[in-house]
DOMARLUM-732330 format. One record per residue (C-alpha): y, x, z; residue in one letter. Coordinates in Angstrom, 1 decimal. Each point is the difference from the previous one (the first is absolute). Layout:
# residues N
<atom c2="Y" c1="X" c3="Z" kolnu="A"/>
...
//
This chain:
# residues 242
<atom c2="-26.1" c1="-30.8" c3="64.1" kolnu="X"/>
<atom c2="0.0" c1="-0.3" c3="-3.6" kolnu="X"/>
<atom c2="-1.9" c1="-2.3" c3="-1.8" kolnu="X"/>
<atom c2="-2.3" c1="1.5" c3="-3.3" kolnu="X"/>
<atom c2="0.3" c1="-2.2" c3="-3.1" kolnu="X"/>
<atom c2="-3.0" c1="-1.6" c3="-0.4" kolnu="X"/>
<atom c2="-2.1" c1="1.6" c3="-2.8" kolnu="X"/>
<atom c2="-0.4" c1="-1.7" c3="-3.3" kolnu="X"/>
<atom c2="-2.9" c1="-2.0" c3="-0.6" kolnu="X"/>
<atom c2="-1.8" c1="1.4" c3="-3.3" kolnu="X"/>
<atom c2="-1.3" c1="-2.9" c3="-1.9" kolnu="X"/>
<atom c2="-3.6" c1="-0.1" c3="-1.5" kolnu="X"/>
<atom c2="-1.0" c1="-0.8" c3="-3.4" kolnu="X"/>
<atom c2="0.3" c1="-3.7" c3="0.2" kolnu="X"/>
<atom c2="3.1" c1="0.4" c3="2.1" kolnu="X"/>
<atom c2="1.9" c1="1.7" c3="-3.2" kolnu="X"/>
<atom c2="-1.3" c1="-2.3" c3="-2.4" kolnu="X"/>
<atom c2="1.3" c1="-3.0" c3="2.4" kolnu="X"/>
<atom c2="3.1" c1="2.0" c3="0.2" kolnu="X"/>
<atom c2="0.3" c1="0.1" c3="-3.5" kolnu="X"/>
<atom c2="-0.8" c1="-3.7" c3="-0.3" kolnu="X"/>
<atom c2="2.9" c1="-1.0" c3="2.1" kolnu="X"/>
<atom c2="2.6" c1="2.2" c3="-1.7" kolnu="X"/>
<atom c2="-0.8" c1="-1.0" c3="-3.3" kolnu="X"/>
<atom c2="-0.3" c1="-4.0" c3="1.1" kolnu="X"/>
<atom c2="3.7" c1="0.9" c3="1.3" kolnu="X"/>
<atom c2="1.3" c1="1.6" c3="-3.1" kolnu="X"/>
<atom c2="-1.5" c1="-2.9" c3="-2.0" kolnu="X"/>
<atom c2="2.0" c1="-2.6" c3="2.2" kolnu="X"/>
<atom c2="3.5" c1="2.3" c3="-0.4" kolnu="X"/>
<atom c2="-1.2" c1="0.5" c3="-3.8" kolnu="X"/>
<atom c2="-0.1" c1="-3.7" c3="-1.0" kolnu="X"/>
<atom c2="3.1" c1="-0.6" c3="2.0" kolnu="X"/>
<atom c2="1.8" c1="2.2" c3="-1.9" kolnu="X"/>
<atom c2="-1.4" c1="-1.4" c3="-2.9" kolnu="X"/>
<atom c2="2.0" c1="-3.3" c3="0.9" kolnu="X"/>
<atom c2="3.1" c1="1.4" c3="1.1" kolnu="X"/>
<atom c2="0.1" c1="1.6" c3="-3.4" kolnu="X"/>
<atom c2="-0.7" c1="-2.7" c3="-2.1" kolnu="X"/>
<atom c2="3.3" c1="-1.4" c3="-0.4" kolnu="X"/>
<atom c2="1.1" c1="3.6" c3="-1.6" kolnu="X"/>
<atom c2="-3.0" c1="0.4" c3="-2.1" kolnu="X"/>
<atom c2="2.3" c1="-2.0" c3="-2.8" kolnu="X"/>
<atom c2="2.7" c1="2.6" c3="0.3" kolnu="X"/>
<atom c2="-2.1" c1="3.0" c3="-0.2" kolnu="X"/>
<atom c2="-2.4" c1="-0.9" c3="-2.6" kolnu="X"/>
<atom c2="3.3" c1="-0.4" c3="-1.9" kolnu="X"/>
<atom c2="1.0" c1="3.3" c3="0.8" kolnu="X"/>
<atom c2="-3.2" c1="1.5" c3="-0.9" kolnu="X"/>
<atom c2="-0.7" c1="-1.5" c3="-2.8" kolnu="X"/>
<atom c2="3.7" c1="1.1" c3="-1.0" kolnu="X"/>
<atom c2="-0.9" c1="3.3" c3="-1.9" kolnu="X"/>
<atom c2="-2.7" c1="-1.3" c3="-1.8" kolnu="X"/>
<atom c2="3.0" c1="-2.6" c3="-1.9" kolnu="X"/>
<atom c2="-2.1" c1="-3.4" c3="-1.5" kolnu="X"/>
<atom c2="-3.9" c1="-0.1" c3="1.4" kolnu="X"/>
<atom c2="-2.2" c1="-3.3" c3="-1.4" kolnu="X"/>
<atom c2="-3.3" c1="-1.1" c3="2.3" kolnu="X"/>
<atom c2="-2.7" c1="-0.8" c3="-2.4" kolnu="X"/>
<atom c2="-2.3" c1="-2.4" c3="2.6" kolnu="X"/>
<atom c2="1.7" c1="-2.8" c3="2.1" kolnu="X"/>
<atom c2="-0.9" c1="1.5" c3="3.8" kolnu="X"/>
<atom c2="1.2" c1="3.3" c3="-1.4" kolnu="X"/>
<atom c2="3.8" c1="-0.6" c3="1.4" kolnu="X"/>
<atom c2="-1.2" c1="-1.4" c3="3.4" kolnu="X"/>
<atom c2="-1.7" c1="3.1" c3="0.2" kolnu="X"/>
<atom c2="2.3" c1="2.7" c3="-0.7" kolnu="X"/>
<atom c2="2.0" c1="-1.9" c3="2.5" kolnu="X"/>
<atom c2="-2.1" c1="0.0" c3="2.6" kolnu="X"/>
<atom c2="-1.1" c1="3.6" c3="-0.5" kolnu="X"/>
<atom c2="3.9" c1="0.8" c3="0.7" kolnu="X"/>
<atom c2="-0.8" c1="-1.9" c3="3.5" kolnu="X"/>
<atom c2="-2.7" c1="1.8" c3="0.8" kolnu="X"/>
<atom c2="1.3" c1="3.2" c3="-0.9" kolnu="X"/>
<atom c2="3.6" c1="-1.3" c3="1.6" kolnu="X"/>
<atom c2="-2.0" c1="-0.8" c3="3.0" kolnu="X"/>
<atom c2="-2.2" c1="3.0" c3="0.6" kolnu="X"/>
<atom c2="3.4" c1="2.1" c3="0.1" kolnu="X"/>
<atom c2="1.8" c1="-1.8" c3="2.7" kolnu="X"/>
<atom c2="-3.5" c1="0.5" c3="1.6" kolnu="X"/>
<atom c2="-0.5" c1="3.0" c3="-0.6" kolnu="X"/>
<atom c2="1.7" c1="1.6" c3="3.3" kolnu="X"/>
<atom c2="-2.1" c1="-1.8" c3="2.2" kolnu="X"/>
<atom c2="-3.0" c1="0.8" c3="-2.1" kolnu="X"/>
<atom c2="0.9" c1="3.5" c3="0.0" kolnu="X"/>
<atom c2="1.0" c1="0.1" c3="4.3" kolnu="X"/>
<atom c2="-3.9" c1="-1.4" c3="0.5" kolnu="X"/>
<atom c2="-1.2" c1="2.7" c3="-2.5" kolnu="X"/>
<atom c2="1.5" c1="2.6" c3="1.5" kolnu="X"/>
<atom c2="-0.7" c1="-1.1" c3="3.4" kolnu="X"/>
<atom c2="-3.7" c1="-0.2" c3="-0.9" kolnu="X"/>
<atom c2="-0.2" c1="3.4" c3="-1.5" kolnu="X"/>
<atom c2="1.9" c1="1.2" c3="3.3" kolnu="X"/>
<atom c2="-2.9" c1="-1.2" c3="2.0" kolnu="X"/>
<atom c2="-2.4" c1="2.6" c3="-1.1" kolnu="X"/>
<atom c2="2.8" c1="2.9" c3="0.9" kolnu="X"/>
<atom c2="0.9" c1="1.7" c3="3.0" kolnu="X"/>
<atom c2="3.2" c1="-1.1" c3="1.6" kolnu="X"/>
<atom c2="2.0" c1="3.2" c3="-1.5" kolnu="X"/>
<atom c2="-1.2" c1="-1.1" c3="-3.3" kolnu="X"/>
<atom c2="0.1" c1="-3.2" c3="0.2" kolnu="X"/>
<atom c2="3.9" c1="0.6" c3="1.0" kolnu="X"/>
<atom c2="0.2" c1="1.5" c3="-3.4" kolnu="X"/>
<atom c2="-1.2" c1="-2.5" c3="-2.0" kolnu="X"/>
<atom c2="2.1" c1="-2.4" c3="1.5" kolnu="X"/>
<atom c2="3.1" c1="1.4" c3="0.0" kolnu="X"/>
<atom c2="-0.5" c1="0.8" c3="-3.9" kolnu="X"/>
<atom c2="-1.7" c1="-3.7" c3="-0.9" kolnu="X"/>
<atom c2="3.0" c1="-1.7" c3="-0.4" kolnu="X"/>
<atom c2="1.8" c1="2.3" c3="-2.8" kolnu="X"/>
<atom c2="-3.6" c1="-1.3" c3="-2.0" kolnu="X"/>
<atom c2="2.0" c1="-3.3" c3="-0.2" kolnu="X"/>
<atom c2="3.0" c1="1.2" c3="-1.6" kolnu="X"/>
<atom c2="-2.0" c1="2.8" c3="-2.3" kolnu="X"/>
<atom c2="-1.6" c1="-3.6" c3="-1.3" kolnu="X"/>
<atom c2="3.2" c1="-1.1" c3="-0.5" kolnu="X"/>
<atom c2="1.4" c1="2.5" c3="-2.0" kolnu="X"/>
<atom c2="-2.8" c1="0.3" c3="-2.4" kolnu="X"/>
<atom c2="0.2" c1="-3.6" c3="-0.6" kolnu="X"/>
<atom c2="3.8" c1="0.8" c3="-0.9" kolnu="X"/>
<atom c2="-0.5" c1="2.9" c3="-1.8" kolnu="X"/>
<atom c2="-2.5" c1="-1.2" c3="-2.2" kolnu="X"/>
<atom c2="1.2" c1="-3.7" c3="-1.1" kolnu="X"/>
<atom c2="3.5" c1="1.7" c3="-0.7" kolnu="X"/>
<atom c2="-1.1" c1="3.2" c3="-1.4" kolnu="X"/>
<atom c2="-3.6" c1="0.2" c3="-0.7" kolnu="X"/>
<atom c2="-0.5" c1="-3.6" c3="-1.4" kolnu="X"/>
<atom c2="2.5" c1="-0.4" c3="-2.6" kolnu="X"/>
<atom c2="-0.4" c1="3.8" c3="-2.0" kolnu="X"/>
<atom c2="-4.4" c1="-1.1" c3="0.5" kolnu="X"/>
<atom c2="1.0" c1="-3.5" c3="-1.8" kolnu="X"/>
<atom c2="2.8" c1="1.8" c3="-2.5" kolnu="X"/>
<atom c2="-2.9" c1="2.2" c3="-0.8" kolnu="X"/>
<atom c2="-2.8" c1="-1.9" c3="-0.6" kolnu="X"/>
<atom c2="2.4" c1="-2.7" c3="-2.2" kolnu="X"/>
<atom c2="1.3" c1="3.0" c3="-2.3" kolnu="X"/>
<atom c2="-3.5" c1="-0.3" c3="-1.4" kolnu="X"/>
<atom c2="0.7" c1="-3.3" c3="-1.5" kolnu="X"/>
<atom c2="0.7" c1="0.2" c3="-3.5" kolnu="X"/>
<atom c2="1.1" c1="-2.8" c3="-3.5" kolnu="X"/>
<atom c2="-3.5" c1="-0.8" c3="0.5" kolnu="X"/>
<atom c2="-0.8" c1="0.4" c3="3.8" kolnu="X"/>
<atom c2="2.1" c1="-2.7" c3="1.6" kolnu="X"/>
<atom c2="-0.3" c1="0.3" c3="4.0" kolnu="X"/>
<atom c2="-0.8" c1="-3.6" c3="1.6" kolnu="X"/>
<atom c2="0.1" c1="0.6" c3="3.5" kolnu="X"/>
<atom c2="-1.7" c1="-2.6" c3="2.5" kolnu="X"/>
<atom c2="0.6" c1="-0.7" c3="3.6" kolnu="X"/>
<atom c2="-2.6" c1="0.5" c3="1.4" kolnu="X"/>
<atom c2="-0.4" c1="3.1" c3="-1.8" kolnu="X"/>
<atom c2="3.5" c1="1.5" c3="0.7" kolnu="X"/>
<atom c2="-0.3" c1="-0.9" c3="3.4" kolnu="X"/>
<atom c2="-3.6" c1="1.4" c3="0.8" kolnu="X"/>
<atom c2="1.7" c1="3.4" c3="-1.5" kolnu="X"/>
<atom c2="2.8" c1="0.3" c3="2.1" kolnu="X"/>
<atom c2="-0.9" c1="-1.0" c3="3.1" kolnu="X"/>
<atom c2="-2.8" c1="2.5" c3="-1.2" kolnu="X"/>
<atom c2="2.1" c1="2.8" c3="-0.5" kolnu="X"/>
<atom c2="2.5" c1="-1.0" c3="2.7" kolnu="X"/>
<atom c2="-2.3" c1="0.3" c3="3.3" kolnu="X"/>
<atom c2="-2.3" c1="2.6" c3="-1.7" kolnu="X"/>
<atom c2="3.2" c1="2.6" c3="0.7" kolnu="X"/>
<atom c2="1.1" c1="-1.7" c3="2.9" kolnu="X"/>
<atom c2="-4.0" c1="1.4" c3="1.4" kolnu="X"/>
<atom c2="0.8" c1="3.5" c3="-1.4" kolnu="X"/>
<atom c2="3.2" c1="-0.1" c3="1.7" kolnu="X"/>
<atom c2="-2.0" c1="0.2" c3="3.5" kolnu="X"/>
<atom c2="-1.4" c1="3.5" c3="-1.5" kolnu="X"/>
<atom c2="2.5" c1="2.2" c3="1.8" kolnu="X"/>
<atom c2="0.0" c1="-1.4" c3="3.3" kolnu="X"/>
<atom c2="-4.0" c1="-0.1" c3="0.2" kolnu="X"/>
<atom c2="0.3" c1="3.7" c3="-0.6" kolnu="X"/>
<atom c2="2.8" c1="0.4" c3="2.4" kolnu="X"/>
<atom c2="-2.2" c1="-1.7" c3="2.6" kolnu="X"/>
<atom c2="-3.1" c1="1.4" c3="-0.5" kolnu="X"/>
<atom c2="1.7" c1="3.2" c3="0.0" kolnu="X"/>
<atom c2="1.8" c1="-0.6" c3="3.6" kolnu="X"/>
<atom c2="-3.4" c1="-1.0" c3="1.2" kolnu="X"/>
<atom c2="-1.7" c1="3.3" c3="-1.3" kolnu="X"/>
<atom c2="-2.3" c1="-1.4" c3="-2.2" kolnu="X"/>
<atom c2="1.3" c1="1.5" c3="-3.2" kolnu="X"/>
<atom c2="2.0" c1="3.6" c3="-0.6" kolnu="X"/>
<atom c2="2.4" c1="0.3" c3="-3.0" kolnu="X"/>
<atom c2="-2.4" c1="3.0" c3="-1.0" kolnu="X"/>
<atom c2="-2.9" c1="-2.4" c3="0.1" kolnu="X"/>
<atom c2="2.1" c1="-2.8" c3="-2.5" kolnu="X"/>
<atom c2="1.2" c1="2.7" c3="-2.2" kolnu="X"/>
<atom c2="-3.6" c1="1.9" c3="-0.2" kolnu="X"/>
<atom c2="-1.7" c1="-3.5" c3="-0.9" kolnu="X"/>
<atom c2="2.9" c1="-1.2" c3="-2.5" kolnu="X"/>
<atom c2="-2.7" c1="-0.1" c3="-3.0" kolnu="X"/>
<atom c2="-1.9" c1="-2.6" c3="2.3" kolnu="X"/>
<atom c2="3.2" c1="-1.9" c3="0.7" kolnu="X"/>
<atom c2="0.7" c1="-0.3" c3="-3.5" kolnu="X"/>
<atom c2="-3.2" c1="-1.1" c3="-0.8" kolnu="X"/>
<atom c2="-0.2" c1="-2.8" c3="2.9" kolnu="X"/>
<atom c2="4.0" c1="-1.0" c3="-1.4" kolnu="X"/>
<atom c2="-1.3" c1="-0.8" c3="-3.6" kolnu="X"/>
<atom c2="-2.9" c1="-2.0" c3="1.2" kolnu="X"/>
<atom c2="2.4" c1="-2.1" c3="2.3" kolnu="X"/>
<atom c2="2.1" c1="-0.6" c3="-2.2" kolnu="X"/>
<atom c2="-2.3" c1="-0.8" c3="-2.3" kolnu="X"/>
<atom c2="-1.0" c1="-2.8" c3="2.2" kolnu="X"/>
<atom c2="3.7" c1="-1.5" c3="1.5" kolnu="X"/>
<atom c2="0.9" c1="0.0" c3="-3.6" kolnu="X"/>
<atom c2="-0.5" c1="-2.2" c3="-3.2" kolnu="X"/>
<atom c2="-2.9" c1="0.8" c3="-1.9" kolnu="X"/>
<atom c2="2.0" c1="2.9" c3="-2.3" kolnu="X"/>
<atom c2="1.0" c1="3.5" c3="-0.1" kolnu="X"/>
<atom c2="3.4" c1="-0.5" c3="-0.3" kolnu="X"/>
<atom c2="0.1" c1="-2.2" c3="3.2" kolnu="X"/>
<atom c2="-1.7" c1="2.3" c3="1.7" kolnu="X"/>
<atom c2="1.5" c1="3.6" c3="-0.8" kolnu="X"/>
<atom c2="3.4" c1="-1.8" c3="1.2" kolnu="X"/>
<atom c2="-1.6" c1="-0.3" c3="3.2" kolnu="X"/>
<atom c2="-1.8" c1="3.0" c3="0.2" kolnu="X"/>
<atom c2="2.7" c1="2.2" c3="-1.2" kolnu="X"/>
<atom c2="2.4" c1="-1.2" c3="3.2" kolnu="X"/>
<atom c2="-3.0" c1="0.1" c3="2.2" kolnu="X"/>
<atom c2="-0.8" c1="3.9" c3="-1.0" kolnu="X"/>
<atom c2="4.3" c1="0.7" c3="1.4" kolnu="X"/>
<atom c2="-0.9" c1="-2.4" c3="2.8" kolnu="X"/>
<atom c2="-2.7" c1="2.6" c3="1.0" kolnu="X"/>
<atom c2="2.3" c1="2.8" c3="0.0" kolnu="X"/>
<atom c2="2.1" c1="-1.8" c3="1.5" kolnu="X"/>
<atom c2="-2.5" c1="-0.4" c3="2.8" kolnu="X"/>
<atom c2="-1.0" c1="3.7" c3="0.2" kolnu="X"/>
<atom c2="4.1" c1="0.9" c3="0.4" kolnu="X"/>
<atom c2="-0.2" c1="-3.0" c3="3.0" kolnu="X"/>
<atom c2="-3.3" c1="1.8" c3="1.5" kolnu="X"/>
<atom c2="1.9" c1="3.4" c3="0.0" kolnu="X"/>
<atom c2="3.1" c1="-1.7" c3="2.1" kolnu="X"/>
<atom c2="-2.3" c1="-2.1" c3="2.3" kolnu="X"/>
<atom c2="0.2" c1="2.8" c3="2.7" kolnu="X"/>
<atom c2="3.7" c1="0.2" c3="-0.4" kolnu="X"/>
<atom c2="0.2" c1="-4.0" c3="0.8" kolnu="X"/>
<atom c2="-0.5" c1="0.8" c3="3.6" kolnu="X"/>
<atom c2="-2.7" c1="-0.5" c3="2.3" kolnu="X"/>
<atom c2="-1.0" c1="-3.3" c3="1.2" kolnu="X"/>
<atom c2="0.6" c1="0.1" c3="3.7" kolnu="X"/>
<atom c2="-2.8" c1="-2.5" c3="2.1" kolnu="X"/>
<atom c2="0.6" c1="0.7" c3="3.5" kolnu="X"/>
//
């Protein structure tokens, strides 16, 4: 005789907010331990960071410590961050039937590596033409004196606002398999899209247009992008949960 699966307990209110206690508490403990095991690189890459920027002055004496430990922080949450993002995921997968929670899970991990590659993209690409463009304003009498706290709070600024854009695609890819968007549906509401882009961008970015037209400009392909992904999530094959 075979044995049923037992059925899964659904968790009340207090349950999911418990649930959700415990995960963060988790990520928290994994966060601040990869916070130490980055430490002893935070040296290096401030180094590198700092790199493009060429000669930066600190105009209050905590002003270095802090830069530096903003580069742990940041170091840390990104050797965190696929933990962080397995108990996000996994949490979200809760609330989904097992054929969609199949899905989301089999796509969750590219999220990682999407991250990734808009942190790449935009400290070697998008970072030095922003910087190059904002100093060609400097004139004989408009001298640039770049901080570092300043510099720093910009980059990693710009940095991880296009590393969250990069995600774009494969939320639309996802919510696509799962039915809950159609590329009709994207493409007839585009003029809400690119309204809800400017005003995200507006707040990942600095505080100026510049900043944030660089953001929302690859943002807007990024959407396309997503609409081409919703048309092909059919032809990525059916998720098979027998």
């Amino acid at each position: 005789m075979t044995r049923m699966p037992p059925a899964k307990t659904e968790l009340s209110f207090w349950g999911h907010l418990d649930d959700i206690r415990t995960r963060l508490i988790k990520c928290l403990v994994v966060y601040v331990l990869a916070c130490a095991g980055f430490y002893p690189c935070a040296t290096a890459v401030l180094d590198v960071i700092t790199a493009p920027a060429g000669p930066l002055f600190f105009t209050a004496p905590a002003d270095a410590f802090m830069a530096y430990w903003n580069v742990v922080m940041w170091g840390g949450f990104v050797f965190a961050l696929p933990y962080i993002l397995y108990h996000f995921w996994d949490f979200i997968g809760e609330g989904l039937l097992p054929a969609e929670k199949k899905i989301v899970m089999l796509y969750a991990p590219m999220s990682f590596f999407l991250f990734i590659i808009g942190c790449v993209f935009s400290f070697y690409v998008v970072l030095p033409m922003s910087f190059q463009f904002f100093l060609s304003y400097a004139g004989p009498h408009l001298r640039p004196l770049i901080t570092l706290d300043k510099y720093i709070s910009y980059a990693t600024g710009v940095v991880f606002s296009f590393a969250a854009a990069f995600e774009l695609p494969l939320i639309i890819f996802v919510l696509a398999k799962l039915g809950l968007v159609t590329p009709e549906w994207l493409a007839g509401n585009r003029r809400f899209a690119i309204l809800g882009i400017l005003i995200v961008a507006a707040i990942l970015t600095p505080p100026d247009v510049a900043s944030q037209l660089m953001l929302a400009g690859p943002m807007l392909i990024l959407y396309e992008v997503g609409i081409w992904c919703a048309r092909h999530a059919g032809a990525a094959g059916d998720v098979d949960v027998k």
